[in-house]
C-alpha positions in Angstrom: -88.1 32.5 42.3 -85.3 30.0 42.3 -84.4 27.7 45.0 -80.9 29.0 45.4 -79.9 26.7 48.0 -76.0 25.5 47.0 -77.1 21.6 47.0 -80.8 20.2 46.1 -83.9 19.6 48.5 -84.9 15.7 48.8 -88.5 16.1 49.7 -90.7 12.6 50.5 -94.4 12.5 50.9 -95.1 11.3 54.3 -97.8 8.3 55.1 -100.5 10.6 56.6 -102.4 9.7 59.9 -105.0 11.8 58.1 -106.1 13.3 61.7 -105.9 17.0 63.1 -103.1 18.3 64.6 -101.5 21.9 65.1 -97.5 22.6 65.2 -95.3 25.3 63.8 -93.4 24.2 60.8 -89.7 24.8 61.6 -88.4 27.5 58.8 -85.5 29.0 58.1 -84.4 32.6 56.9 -82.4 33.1 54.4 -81.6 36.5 51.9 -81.7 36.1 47.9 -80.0 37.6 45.6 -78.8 41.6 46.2 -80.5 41.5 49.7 -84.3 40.0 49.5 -84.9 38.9 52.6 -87.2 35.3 52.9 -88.3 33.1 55.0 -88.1 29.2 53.5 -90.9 28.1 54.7 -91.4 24.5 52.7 -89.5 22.1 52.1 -88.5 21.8 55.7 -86.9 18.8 57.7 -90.1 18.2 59.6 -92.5 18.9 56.9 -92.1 18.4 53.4 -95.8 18.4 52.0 -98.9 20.4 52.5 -101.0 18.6 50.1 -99.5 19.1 46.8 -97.5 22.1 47.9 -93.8 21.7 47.9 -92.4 25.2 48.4 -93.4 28.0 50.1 -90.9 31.7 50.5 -92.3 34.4 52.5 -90.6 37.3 50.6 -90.1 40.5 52.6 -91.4 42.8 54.0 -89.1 44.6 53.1 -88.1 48.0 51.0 -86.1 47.8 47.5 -84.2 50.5 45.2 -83.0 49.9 42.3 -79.6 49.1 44.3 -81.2 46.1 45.9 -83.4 45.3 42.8 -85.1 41.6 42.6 -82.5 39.9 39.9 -83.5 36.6 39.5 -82.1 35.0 36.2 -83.3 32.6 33.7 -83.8 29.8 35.3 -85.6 26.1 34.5 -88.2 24.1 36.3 -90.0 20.6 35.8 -92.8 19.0 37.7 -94.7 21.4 39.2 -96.8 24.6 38.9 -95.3 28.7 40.4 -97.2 30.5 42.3 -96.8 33.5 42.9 -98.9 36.4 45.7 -97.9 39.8 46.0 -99.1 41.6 49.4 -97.0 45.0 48.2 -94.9 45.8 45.6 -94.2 44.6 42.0 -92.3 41.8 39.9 -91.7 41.3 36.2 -91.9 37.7 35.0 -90.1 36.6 31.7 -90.2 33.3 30.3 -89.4 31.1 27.4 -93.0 31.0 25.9 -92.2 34.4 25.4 -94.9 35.8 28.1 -93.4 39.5 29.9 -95.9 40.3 32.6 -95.7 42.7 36.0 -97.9 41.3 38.7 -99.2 43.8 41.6 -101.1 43.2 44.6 -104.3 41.4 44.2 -103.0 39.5 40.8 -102.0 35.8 40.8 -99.2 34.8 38.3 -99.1 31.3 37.6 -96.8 29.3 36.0 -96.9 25.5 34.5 -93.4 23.8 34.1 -94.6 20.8 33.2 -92.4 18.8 31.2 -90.2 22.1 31.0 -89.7 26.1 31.3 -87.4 28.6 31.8 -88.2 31.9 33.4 -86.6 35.3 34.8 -88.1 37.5 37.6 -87.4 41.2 38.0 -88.1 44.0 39.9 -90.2 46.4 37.2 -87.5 49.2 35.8 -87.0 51.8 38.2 -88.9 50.6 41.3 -88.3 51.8 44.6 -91.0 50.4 47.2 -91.7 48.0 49.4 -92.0 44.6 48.7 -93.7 41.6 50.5 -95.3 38.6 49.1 -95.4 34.7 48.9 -94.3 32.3 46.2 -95.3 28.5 46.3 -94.8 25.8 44.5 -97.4 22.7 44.3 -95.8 19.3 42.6 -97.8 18.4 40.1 -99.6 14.7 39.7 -97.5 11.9 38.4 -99.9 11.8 35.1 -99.9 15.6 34.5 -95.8 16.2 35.4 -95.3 16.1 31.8 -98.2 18.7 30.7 -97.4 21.2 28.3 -95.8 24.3 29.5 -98.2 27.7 30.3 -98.6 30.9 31.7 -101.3 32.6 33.0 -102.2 35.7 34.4 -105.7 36.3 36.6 -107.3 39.7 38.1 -110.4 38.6 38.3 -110.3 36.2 41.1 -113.3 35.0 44.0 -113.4 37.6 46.5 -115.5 38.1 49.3 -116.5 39.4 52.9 -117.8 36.5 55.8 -117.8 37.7 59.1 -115.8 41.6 58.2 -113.1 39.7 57.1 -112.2 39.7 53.2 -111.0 36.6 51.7 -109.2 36.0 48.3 -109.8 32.9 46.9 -106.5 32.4 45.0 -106.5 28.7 43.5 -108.2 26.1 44.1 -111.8 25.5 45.7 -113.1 26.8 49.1 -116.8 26.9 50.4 -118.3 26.2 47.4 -116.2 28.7 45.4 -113.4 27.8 42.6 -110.8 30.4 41.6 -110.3 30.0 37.3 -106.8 29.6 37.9 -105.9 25.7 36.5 -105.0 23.1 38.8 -104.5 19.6 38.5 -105.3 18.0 41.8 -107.9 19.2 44.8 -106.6 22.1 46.7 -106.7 25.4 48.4 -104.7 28.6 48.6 -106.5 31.9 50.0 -105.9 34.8 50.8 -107.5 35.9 54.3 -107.6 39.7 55.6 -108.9 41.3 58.9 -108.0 44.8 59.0 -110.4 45.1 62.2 -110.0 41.7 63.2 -112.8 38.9 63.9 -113.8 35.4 64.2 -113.8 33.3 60.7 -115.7 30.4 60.4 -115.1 28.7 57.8 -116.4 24.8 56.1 -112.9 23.0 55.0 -112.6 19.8 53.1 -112.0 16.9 55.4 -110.0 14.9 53.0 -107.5 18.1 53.0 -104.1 18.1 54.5 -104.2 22.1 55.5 -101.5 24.9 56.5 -102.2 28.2 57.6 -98.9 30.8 56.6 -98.9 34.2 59.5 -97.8 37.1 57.3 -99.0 39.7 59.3 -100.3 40.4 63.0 -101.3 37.2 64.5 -104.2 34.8 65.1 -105.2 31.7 67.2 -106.8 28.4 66.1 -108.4 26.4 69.1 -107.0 28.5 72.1 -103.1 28.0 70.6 -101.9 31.4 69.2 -100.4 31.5 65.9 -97.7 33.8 65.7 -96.6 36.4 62.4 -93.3 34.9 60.4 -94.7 31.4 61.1 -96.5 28.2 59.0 -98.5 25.6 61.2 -99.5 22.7 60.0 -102.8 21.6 60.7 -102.7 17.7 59.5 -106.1 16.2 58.0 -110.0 15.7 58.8 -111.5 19.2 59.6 -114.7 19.7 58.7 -114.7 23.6 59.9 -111.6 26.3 60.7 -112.8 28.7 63.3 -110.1 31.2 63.5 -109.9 34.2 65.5 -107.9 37.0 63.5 -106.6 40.2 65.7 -106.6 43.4 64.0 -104.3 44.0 61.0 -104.1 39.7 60.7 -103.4 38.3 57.0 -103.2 34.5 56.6 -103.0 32.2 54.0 -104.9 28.8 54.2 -103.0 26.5 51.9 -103.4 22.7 51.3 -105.0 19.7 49.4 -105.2 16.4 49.0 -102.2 14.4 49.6 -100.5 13.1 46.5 -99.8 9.7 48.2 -96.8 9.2 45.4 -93.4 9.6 45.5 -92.2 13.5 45.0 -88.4 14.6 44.5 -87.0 17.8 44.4 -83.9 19.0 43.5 -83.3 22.6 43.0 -86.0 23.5 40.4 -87.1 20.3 39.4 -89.9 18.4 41.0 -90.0 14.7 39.9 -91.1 11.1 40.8 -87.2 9.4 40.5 -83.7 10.0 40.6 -83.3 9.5 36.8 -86.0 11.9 35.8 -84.1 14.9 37.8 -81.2 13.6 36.4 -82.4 13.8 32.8 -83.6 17.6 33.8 -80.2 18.6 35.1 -78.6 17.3 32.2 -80.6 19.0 29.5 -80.1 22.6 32.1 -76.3 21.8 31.2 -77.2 22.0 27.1 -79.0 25.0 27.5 -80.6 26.7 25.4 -82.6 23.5 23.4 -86.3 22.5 22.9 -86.9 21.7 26.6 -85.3 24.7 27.9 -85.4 27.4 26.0 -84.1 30.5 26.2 -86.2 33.6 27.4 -85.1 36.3 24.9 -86.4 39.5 27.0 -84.0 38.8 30.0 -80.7 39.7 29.2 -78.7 38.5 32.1 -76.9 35.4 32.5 -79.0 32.3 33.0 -78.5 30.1 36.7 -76.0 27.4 37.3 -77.4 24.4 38.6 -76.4 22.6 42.0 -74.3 19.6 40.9 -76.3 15.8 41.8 -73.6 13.4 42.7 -74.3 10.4 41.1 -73.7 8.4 43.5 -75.7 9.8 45.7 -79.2 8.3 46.0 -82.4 10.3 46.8 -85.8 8.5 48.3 -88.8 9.2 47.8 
C-alpha cells in the first residue's frame, strides 16, 4: 500500500535502553482509498521503530465488492522492503519489473525498493469477500538502501505446531528456524494462531527490539492483557515470550535488531538524509524514467506525491 497521508512521516531511530518493557503503541485509524478501513499502526508519535520495521497497517476486517474495490495506483518506494500478510481475502500486485501476482492467505509477497520501484495493488477482478491482512514495511540497512530492485513470491514458508498453537514463520529467524524470504538485517515477523487457545513459550533473541500486533481475540504477556486492534511494544533483552493466547487469538511477533542509524521517511521513501528523499521526490516528479518506471499492467493514473517544503528540515 501507499502511505496516503497528505504530508510525509519523519521517523527517528530512538537511543534504546535495550531493556524490557510493555506499552500499547498509540495508533490511529484511518480508511484508504474507496472505503478500506486500517489501522496505522507504525510510524507513530511515541514509536517509530520496531527493529528495522517502519510501517505497519492493519487492513480490515472488513468486506469488499467490486464497488469498494482495493485501487491503489502506481506508486514509488526507496529504502526499504513491503511486506505484505493476508489473513482473508486477495490482492493483485503490479510492478515496474513487470511481476503481476495475486497473494491469498498463507502467501507472503515481498517487495525490494531498493534504490527504486514502482508498484500498483488491486483487488483481483471481480472479488467480493472479505478482506483482512497486514502490510509492513522494514527500512533497509544504510549499505543495502541502494540494492537492486526485486520481487518475490513464497508458499512454502516454516510452519509449525508448539504447544496446539500453529505458527508461521513469515521472515526472518525464530527458534532456530529461518523463513527463505531475503532479508538484510536480523529479524522476525510470525505469524501465531490459537484457534483453541494456549500458553506459547517461546526462546526470543535477546539483542531483539520486539512488538507483538493483536489481530484477533486477545492475549496477555506477564499478567497485562493485550487487547485485539492493538500493537505493544515490548523494548529489548528477552530471552523467552511466554504468552497466554485465548481462543480464536492471532498475533504477530515482529522485530529485530535496531538499526542504530539515522532513518527518514517521507511518504514512500525511506532514507538516511533530507537530500536523498529529496532526490527521490524529485525523480517521482519525472516520472516515468530509469528509477521509476512505469508498471505497464496497471492502467490507472499513477500517485501524486506530498510536496517537501524545502525549507523545512527533517532529523533523524
Amino acid at each position: 500500500m501507499s502511505n496516503q497521508d497528505d504530508n510525509g512521516e519523519v521517523v527517528d531511530c530512538p537511543n534504546l535502553a535495550g531493556k524490557p518493557t510493555l506499552k500499547a503503541v498509540t495508533s490511529r485509524k484511518s480508511i484508504l482509498g474507496s472505503g478500506l478501513p486500517i489501522i496505522r499502526h507504525l510510524p507513530s508519535s511515541d514509536q517509530r521503530l520496531i527493529g528495522p520495521w517502519c510501517f505497519l497497517d492493519h487492513i480490515g476486517p472488513t468486506t469488499l465488492n467490486p464497488a469498494n474495490a482495493v485501487d491503489v495506483g502506481t506508486h514509488p518506494h526507496t529504502g526499504l522492503q513491503t511486506v505484505t500478510w493476508l489473513f482473508e481475502g486477495a490482492l493483485l500486485h503490479k510492478d515496474s519489473l513487470g511481476y503481476e501476482q495475486i497473494i491469498e492467505p498463507g502467501q507472503l509477497n515481498l517487495m525490494t525498493a531498493g534504490y527504486g520501484i514502482c508498484h500498483s495493488e488491486e483487488s483481483p477482478p471481480g472479488f467480493s469477500d472479505p478482506m483482512h491482512g497486514l502490510q509492513f514495511w522494514i527500512a533497509l540497512p544504510a549499505e543495502h538502501e541502494d540494492t537492486a530492485p526485486a520481487f518475490a513470491h513464497h508458499t512454502d514458508l516454516p510452519r509449525w505446531e508448539q504447544e496446539g498453537i500453529h505458527i508461521t514463520l513469515v521472515v526472518g529467524e525464530l527458534d532456530g528456524k529461518q523463513s527463505p524470504a531475503t532479508v538484510f538485517s536480523p529479524l522476525v515477523g510470525a505469524d501465531i494462531e490459537a484457534a483453541d487457545g494456549g500458553t506459547l513459550s517461546l526462546p526470543v533473541p535477546a539483542g531483539f527490539e520486539l512488538g507483538l500486533c493483536i489481530n484477533e481475540g486477545s492475549a496477555s504477556l506477564e499478567g497485562h492483557a493485550l487487547a485485539a486492534g492493538e500493537l505493544y511494544y515490548l523494548g529489548q533483552g528477552r530471552e523467552q515470550l511466554v504468552l497466554e493466547l485465548e481462543p480464536g487469538s492471532r498475533v504477530m511477533l515482529l522485530g529485530g535488531e535496531p538499526l542504530k542509524q539515522p532513518v527518514l521517511l517521507w511518504w514512500n521513501f525511506v532514507g538516511r538524509d533530507q537530500a536523498r528523499l529529496e532526490q527521490a521526490l524529485a525523480d517521482w516528479d519525472a516520472w516515468p524514467n530509469e528509477r521509476f518506471a512505469d508498471v505497464p499492467l496497471y492502467p490507472g493514473k499513477p500517485l501524486k506525491a506530498p510536496t517537501l517544503d524545502p525549507q523545512v528540515r527533517l532529523k533523524g
